[in-house]
KETORRO-915519 format. One line per 10 residues: number of its first residue (from 1); their letters; for each residue x, y, z of C-alpha. Coordinates in Angstrom, 3 decimals. Example, Ala and Ser with C-alpha at 12.3 -4.5 7.8 and 13.67 -1.06 7.14 Angstrom:
<rs>
1> as> 12.300:-4.500:7.800 ~ 13.670:-1.060:7.140
</rs>
This chain:
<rs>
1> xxxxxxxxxx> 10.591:20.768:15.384 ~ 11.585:16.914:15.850 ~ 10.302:16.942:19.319 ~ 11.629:13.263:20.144 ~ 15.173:14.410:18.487 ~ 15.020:17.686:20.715 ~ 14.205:15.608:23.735 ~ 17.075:13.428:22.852 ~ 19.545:16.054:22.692 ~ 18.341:17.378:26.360
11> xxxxxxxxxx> 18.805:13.711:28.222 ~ 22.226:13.800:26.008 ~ 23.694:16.914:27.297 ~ 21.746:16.421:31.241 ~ 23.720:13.102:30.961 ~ 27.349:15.119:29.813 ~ 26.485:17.554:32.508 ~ 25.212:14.869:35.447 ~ 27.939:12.273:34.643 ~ 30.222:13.841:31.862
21> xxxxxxxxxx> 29.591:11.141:29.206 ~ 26.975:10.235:27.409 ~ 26.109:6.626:27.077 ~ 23.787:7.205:24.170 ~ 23.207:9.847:21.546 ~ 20.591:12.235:20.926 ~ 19.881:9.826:17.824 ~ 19.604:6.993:19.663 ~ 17.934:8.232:22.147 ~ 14.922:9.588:20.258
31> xxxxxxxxxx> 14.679:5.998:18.673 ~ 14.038:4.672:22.010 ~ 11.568:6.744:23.407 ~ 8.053:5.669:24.036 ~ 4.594:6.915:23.677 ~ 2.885:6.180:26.851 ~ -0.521:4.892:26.636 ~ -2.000:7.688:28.708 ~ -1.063:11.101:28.197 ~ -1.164:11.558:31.788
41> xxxxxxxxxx> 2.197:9.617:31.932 ~ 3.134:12.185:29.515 ~ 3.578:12.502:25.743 ~ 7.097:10.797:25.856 ~ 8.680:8.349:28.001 ~ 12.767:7.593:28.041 ~ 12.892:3.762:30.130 ~ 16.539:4.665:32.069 ~ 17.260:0.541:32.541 ~ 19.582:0.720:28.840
51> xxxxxxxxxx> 21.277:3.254:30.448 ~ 21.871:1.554:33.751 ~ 25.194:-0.881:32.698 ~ 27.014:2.368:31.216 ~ 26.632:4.324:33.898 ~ 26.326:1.614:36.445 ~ 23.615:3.538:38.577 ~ 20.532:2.062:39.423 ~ 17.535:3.325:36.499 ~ 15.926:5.058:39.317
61> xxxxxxxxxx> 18.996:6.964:40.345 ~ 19.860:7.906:37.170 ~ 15.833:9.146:36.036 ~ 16.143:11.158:39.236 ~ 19.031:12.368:38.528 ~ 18.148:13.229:34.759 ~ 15.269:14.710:35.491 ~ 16.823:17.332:38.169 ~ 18.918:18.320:35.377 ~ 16.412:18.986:32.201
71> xxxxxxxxxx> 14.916:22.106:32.084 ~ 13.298:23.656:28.720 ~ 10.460:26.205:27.759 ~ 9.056:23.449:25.599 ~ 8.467:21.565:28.720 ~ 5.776:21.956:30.934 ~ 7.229:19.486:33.220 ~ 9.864:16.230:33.245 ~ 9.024:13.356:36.151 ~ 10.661:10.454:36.899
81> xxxxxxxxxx> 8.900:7.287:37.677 ~ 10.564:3.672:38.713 ~ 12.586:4.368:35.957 ~ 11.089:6.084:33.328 ~ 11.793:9.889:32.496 ~ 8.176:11.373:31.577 ~ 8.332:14.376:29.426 ~ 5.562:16.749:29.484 ~ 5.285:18.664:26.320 ~ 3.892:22.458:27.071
91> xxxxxxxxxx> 0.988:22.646:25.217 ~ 0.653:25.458:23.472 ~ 3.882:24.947:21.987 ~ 2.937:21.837:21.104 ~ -0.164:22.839:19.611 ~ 1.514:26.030:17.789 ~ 4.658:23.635:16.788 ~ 2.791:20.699:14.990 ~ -0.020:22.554:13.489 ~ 2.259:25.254:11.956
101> xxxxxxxxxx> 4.732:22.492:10.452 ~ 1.630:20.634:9.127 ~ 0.255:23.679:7.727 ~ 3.379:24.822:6.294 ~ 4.446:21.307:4.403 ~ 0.949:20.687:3.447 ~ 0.838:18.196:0.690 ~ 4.667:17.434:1.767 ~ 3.969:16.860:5.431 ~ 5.915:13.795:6.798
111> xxxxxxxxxx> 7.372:12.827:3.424 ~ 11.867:13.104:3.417 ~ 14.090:12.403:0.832 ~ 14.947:8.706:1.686 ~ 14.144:7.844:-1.413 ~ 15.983:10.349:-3.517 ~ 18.597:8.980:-6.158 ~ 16.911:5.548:-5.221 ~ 14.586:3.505:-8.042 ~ 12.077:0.632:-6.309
121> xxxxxxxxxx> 10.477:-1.592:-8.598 ~ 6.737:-3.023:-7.891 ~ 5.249:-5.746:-9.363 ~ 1.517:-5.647:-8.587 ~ -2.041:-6.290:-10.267 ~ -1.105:-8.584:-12.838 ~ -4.157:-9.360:-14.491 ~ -4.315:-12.166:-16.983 ~ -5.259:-11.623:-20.713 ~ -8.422:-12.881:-22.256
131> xxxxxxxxxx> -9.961:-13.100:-18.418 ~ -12.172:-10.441:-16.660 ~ -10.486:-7.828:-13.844 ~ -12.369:-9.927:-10.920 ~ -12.347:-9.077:-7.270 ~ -8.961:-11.309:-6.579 ~ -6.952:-9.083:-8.066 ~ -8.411:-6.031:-6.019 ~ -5.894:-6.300:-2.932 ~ -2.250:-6.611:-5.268
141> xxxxxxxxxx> -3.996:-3.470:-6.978 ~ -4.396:-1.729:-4.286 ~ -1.488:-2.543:-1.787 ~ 0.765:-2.142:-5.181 ~ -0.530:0.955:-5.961 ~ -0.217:2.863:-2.412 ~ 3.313:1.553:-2.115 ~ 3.878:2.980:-5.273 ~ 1.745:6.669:-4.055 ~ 4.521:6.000:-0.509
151> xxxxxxxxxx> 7.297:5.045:-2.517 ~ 7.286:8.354:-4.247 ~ 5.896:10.599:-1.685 ~ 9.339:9.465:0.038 ~ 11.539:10.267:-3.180 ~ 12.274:7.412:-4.731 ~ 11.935:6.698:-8.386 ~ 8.556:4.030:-8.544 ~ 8.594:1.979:-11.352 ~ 5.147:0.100:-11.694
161> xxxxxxxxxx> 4.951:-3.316:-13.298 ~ 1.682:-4.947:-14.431 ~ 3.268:-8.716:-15.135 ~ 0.768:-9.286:-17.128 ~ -0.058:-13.395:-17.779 ~ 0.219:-14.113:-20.684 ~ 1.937:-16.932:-21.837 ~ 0.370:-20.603:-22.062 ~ -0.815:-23.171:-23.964 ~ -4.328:-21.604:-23.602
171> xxxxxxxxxx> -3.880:-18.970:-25.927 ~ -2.806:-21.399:-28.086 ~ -6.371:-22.898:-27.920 ~ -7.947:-19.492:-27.799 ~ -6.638:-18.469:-31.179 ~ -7.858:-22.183:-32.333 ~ -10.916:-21.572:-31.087 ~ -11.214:-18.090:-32.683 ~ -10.074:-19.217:-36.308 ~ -12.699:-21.857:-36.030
181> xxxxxxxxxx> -15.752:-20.378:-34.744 ~ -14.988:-16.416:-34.129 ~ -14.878:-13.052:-35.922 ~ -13.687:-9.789:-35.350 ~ -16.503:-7.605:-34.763 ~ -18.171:-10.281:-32.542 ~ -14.542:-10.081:-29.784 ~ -14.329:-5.848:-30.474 ~ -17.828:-5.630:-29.695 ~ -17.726:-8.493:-26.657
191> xxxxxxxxxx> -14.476:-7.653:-25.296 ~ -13.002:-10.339:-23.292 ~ -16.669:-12.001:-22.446 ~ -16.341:-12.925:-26.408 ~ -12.904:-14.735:-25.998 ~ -13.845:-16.234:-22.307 ~ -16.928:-17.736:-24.712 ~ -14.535:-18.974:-27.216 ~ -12.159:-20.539:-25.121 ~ -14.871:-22.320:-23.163
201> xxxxxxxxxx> -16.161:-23.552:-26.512 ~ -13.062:-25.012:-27.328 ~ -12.878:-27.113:-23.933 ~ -16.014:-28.342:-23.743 ~ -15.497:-29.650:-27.635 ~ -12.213:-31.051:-26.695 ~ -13.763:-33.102:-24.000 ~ -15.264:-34.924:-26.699 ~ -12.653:-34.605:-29.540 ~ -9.048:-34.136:-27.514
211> xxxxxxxxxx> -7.493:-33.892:-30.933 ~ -8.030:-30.718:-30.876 ~ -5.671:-29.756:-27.983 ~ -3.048:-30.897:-30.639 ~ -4.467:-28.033:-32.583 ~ -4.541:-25.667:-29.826 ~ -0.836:-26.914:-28.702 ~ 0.567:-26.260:-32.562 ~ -1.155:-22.246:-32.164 ~ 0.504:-21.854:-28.805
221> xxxxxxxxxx> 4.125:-23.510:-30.938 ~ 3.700:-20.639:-33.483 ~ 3.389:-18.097:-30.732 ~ 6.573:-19.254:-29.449 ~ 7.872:-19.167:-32.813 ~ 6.985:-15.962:-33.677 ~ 4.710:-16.349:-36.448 ~ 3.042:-13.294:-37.778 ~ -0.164:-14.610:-37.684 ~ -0.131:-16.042:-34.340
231> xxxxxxxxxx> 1.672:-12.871:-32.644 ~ -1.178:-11.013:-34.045 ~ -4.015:-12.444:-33.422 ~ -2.503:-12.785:-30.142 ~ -1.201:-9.378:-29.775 ~ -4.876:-8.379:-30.547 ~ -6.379:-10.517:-27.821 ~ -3.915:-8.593:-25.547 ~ -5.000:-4.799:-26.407 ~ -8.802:-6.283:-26.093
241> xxxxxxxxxx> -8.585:-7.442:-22.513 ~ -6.383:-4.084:-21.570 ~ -9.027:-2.222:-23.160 ~ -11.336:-3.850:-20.715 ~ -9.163:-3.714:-17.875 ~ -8.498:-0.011:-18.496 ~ -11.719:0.933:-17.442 ~ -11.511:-0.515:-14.279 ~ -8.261:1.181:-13.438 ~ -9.399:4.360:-14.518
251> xxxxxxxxxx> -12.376:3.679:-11.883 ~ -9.244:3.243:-8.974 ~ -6.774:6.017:-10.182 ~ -4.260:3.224:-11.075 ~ -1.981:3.519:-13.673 ~ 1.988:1.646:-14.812 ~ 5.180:2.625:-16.502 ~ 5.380:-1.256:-17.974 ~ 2.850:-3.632:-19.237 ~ 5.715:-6.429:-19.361
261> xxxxxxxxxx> 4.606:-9.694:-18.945 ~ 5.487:-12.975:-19.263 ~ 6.046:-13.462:-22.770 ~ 7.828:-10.359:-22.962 ~ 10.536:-12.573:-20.983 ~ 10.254:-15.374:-23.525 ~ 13.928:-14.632:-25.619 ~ 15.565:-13.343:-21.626 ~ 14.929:-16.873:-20.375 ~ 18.144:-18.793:-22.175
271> xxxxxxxxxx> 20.683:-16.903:-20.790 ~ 19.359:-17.194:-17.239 ~ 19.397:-20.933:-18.199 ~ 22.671:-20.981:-19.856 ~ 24.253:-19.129:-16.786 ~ 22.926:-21.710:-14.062 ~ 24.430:-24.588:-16.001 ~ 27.851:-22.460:-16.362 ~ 27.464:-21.863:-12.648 ~ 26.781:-25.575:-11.681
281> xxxxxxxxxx> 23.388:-25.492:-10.502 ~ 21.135:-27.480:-12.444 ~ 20.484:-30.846:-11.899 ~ 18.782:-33.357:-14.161 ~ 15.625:-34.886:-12.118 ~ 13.512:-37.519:-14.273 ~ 14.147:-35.338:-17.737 ~ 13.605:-32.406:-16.389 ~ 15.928:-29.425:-14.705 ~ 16.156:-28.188:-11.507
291> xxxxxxxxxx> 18.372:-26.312:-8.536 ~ 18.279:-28.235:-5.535 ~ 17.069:-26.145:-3.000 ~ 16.946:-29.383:-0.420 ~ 20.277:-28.152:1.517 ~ 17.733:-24.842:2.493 ~ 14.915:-26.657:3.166 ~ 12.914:-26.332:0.339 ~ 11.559:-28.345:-2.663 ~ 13.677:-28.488:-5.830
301> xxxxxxxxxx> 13.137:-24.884:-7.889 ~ 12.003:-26.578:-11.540 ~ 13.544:-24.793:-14.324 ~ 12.471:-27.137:-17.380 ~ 10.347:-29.448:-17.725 ~ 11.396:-32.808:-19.070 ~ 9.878:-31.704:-23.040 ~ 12.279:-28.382:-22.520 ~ 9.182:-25.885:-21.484 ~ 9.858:-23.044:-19.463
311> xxxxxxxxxx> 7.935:-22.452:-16.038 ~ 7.170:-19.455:-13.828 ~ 10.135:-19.197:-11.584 ~ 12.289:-19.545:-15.117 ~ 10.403:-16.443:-16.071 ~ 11.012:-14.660:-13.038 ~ 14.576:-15.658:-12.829 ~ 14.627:-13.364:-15.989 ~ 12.497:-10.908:-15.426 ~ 14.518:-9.954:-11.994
321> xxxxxxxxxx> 17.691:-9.836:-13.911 ~ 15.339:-7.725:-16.489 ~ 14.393:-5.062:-13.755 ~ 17.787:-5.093:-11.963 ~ 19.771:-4.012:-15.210 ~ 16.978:-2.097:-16.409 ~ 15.635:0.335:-13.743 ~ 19.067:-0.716:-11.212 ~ 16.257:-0.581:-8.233 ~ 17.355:-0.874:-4.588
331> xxxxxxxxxx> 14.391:-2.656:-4.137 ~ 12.171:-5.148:-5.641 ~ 8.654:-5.800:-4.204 ~ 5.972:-8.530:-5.538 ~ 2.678:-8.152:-4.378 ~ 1.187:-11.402:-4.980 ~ -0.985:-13.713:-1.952 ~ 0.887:-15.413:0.338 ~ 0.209:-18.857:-1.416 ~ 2.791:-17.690:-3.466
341> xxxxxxxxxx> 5.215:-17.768:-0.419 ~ 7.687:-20.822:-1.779 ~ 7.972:-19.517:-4.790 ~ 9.263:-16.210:-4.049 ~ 11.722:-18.356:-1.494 ~ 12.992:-20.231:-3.914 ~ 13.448:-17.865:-6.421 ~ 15.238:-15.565:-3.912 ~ 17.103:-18.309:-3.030 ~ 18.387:-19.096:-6.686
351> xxxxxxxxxx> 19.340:-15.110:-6.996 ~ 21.629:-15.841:-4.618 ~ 23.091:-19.093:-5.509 ~ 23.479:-16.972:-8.845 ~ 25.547:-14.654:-7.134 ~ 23.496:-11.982:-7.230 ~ 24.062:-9.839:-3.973 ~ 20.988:-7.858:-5.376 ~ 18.558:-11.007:-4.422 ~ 18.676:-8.933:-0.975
361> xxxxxxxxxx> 16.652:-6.130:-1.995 ~ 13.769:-8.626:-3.352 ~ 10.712:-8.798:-1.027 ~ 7.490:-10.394:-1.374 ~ 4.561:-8.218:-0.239 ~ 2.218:-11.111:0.391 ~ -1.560:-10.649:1.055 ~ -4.455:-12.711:2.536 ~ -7.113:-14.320:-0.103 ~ -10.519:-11.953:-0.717
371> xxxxxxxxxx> -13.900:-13.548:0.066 ~ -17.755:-11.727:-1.080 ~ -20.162:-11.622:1.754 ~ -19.128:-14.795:3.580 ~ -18.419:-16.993:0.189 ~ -15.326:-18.007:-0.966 ~ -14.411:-17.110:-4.634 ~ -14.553:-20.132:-7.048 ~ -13.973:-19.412:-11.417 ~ -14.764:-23.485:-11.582
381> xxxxxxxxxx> -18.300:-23.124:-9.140 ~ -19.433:-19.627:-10.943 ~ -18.862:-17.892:-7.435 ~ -16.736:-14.568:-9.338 ~ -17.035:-11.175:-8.707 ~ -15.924:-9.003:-11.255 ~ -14.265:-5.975:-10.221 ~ -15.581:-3.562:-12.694 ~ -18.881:-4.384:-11.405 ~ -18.386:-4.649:-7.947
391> xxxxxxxxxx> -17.008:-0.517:-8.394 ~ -20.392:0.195:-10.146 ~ -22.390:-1.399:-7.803 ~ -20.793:0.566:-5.060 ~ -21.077:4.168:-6.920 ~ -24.830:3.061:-7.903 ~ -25.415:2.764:-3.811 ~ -23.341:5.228:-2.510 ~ -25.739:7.600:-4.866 ~ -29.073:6.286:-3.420
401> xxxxxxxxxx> -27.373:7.048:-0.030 ~ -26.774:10.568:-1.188 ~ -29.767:11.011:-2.685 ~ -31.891:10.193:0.258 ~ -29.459:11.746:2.812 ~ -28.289:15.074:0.534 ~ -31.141:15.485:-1.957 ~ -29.730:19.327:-2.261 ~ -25.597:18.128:-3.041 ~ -24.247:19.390:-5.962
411> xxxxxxxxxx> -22.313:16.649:-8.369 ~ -24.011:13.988:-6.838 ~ -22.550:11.317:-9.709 ~ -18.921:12.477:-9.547 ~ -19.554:12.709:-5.214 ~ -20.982:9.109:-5.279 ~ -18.269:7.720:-7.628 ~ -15.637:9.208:-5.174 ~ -17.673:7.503:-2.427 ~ -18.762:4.277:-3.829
421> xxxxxxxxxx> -14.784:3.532:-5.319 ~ -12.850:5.106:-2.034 ~ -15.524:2.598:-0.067 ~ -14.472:-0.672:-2.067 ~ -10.439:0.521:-1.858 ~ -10.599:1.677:2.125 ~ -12.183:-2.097:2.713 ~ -9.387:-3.248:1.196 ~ -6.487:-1.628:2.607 ~ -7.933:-1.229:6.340
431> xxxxxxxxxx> -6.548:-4.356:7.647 ~ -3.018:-6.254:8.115 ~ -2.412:-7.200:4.289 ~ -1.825:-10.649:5.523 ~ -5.090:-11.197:7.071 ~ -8.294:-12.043:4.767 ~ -11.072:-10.284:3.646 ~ -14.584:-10.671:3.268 ~ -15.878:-7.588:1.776 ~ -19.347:-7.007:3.129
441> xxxxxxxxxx> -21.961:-4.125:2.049 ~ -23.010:-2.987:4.942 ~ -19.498:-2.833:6.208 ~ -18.134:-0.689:3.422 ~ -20.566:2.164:2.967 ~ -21.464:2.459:6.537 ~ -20.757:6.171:7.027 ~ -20.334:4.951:10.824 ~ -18.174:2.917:11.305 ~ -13.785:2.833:10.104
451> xxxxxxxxxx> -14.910:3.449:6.621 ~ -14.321:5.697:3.829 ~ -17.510:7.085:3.790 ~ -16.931:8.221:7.417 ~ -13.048:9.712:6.954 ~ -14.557:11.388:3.525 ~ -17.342:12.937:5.666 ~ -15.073:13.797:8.419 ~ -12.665:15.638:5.588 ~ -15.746:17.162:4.343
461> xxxxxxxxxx> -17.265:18.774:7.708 ~ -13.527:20.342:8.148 ~ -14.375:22.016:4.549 ~ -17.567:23.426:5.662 ~ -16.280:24.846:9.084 ~ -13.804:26.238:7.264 ~ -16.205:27.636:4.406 ~ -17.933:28.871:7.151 ~ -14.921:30.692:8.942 ~ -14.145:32.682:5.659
471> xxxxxxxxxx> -10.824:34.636:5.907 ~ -8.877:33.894:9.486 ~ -6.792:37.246:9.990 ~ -6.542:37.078:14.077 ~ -3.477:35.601:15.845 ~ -3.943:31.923:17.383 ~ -4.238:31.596:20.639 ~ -2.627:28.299:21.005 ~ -3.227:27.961:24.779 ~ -6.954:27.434:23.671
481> xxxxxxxxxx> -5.814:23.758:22.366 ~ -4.627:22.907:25.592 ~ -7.944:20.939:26.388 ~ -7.751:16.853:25.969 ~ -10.154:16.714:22.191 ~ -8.025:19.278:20.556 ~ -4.393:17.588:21.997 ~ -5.571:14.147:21.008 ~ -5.978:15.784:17.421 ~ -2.421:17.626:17.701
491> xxxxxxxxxx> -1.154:14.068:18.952 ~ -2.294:12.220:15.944 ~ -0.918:14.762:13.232 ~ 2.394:15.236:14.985 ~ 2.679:10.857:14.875 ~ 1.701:11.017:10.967 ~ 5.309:11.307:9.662 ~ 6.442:8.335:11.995 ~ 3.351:6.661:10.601 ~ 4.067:6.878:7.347
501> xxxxxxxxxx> 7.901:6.117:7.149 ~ 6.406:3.147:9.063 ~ 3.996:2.393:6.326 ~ 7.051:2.554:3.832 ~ 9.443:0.441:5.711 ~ 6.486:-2.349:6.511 ~ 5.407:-2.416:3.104 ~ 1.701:-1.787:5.199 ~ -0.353:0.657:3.669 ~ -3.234:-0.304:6.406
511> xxxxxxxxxx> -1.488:2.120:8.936 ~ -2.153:4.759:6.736 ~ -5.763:3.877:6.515 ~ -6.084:3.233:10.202 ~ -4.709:6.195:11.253 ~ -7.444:8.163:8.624 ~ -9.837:6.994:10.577 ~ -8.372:7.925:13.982 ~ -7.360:11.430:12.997 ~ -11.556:11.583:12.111
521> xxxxxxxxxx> -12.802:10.063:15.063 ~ -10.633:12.575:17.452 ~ -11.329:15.280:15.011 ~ -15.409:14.510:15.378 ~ -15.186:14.482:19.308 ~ -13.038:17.562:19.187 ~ -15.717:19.447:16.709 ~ -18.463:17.629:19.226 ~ -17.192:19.154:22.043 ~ -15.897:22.727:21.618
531> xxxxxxxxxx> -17.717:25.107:19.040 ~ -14.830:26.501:16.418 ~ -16.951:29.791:15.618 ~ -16.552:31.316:19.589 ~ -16.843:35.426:19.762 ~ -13.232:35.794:21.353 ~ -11.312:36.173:17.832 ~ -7.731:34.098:18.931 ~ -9.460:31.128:20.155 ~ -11.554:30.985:16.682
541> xxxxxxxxxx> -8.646:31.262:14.738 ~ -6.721:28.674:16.664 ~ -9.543:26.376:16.411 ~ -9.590:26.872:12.749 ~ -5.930:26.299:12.153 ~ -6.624:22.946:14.059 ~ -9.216:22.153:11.584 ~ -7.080:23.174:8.533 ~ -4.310:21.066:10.263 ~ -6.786:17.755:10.500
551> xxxxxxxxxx> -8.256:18.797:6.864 ~ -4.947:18.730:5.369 ~ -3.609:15.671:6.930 ~ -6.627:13.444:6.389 ~ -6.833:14.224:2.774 ~ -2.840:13.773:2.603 ~ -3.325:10.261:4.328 ~ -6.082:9.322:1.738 ~ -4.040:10.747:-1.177 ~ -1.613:8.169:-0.181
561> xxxxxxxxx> -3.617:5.310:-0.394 ~ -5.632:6.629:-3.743 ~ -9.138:7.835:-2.070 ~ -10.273:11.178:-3.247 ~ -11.130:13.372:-0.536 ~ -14.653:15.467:-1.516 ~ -15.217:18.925:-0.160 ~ -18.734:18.559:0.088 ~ -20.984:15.244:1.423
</rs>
């Protein structure tokens, strides 16, 4: 049951029967109904004042009115106050409606087919080659990868792009640098802390000897060219760093459908060129070419420089038109930091000037910058956190936690990875994208505070009750949830579908990690204050479906956000 549709359709047909019309449909009117903010107000409110012009009574007359008129067994009660029609749900029904629905969908519960016959495209992670995973690339990871868990738990087809970067003059110096001073073995065995050593080599001798940037400038030329050598060794350096990276993502559960990055654009690029001088939008500025973005209040978008080289928005000009006639998505999202803001402006804006109606569906899921216990993150200063050590780090201490706190658990390693890697992605994802984070220790693995640890243990003491309750053959009693604990529970669950349509729509995969933790903390005051395991057989089992219920849901919300959910802490 839709309760706020079904509440709709009652103030629809009290209206046809009070004033015969109805200003507003049942649809309409379940869009506009509010969740007071204390359930003594009731679980839904209806404000009369939109109705007032229509029916040109006062919003008082018309709530009284109204609420003379609805009368329902799922109601324990309508009232109308200064305007408002409160709606009393009867519990029970509530309780019996909303667990039985969650129970029922299980894995499924609050997902729809929005998304079917629809393809979105997401553009997240995008590590660089021949440089370590580090901690700035943990939040386009993870926000990329939970709107691609969302994406498909609403239907659509998710099509997951690492855009990788790889294109530059630098890899031009790093094969220099590796024909001059490296081997084989030495980079298989070192991974990409043998070609960061390399290319650091190189600078540092270039300071003294800049001739040889010509050198490294010719390497990049045959790249571009597609010499054999060059694309190999190159090539090479790419499988080596996703080697590397591989590891870590195997650590977070994340995985792609397309390792396309930027050289993969490098023979798309002309055409997208060739089509905005056909279409009368570049400009010649000092050598180089641009589309003059003044008119929308924005600096020039630079297409080529004045020597003819390509630039990022040139790439992205053709890797949209890539992923458009490609996949055909009906949407397009980047996950990259908001200092990327004018950049995805502008290149929205030239999709458009382009005539692309498609440029509509683009959006750019930006994100606040990460910080490590108070510092900011410098690559020049030596302040970088690598990722793949930050997740072992975590595991290491969420095991000395279980070790001193569970010395009996089975699987402690496999328990403490869970812990220690759902701890690093919660702290990432709890927050507003937008804001920043400074990831903190003692804020992560506090099993406390709004944490994984603490939703994992909270999914965990469901599992034992319900261990503990072995087969549950009597009928529920649902008038046994009608006490405050177990209707703030049934509250939460019945809100998770709006929640996570929300959560799609936003592009905000904190609500889903907020709400984890607020489905635990009224599950823990629940389990506080009544005891499941009671002699009279139909409040037990009703108590244990409203576990299940809150079992279910919280690993569900997790799921969606890629946290494992253990069975046993």
């Amino acid at each position: 049951m839709d309760f706020k549709l079904s509440i709709g359709q009652m103030i629809e047909n009290a209206m046809t029967a009070v004033y015969e019309t109805a200003a507003m449909t049942a649809t309409e009117i379940a869009q506009a109904l509010e969740i007071p903010p204390d359930t003594a107000m009731g679980d839904y409110a209806f404000p009369c004042f939109r109705l007032s012009k229509s029916l040109r009574k006062s919003p008082m007359m018309i709530s009284d009115a109204l609420a003379a008129a609805i009368k329902d067994p799922m109601l324990a009660r309508v009232e109308s106050v200064k305007g408002y029609l409160n709606f009393f749900i009867d519990r029970a029904t509530f309780a019996e409606t909303v667990i039985s629905r969650a129970l029922n969908e299980g894995t499924h519960y609050g997902s729809n087919d929005c998304g079917a016959g629809k393809s979105v495209v997401i553009d997240y992670s995008s590590i660089n080659i021949a440089k370590r995973f580090h901690i700035g690339h943990l939040s386009t990871t993870m926000i990329g990868n939970a709107l691609y868990r969302l994406h498909k738990f609403f239907g659509y087809n998710a099509v997951g792009v690492n855009h990788l970067g790889d294109w530059g003059t630098q890899f031009g110096k790093m094969i220099a640098a590796y024909k001059m001073w490296g081997n084989k073995e030495e980079v298989e065995a070192g991974g990409v802390d043998a070609m960061v050593k390399l290319y650091v080599r190189f600078n540092s001798e270039a300071e003294a000897k800049p001739e040889m940037n010509d050198i490294g400038r010719a390497w990049f030329k045959k790249i571009e060219d597609d010499d054999e050598e060059a694309l190999s060794i190159f090539n090479w350096f790419k499988e080596v760093t996703l080697k590397d990276a591989e590891r870590v993502y195997d650590l977070l559960g994340v995985t792609f459908d397309s390792y396309a990055g930027e050289s993969f654009y490098n023979d798309k690029m002309q055409p997208i060129i060739d089509d905005l001088a056909a279409k009368g939008l570049l400009k010649e500025d000092q050598g180089a070419q641009i589309v003059d973005l003044e008119p929308y209040g924005m600096a020039p978008a630079l297409i080529l420089r004045s020597d003819g080289a390509t630039l990022y928005i040139t790439r992205d000009l053709a890797a949209a038109k890539y992923r458009k006639d490609t996949y055909d998505f009906d949407k397009s999202l980047y996950v990259v930091a908001y200092q990327q803001d004018l950049h995805f402006r502008q290149l929205f804006k030239v999709l458009e000037l382009m005539g692309y109606d498609w440029y509509k569906n683009c959006e750019h899921v930006s994100f606040g910058m990460v910080s490590y216990e108070g510092q900011t993150l410098s690559t020049r200063e030596g302040r970088v956190v690598y990722l793949e050590d930050l997740l072992n780090t975590s595991i290491q201490k969420a095991l000395e936690i279980i070790k001193e706190k569970s010395p009996e658990l089975e699987n402690k390693e496999e328990i403490a990875r869970q812990i220690g890697v759902g701890s690093v992605i919660f702290f990432s994802l709890y927050n507003s994208r937008i804001k920043d984070i400074d990831f903190r220790w003692d804020r992560a693995l506090n099993f406390d505070g709004e944490t994984a640890p603490y939703v994992m243990y909270t999914h965990a003491r469901c599992c034992s009750v319900l261990r503990k309750a072995g087969e549950n053959t009597a009928a529920p009693d649902y008038t046994a949830l009608a006490d405050p604990e177990a209707q703030d529970v049934i509250r939460l669950i019945e809100q998770f579908p709006g929640i996570a349509l929300n959560a799609l729509n936003r592009s905000e995969p904190s609500m889903i990690t907020r709400f984890s933790v607020d489905l635990s903390q009224a599950y823990n005051k629940f389990y506080f204050e009544h005891k499941v395991m009671v002699d009279e057989p139909g409040v037990r089992s009703a108590r244990i479906k409203l576990t299940e219920a809150a079992r279910s849901v919280i690993a569900l919300a997790l799921d969606l956000i890629g946290i494992a959910a253990p069975e046993k802490m």
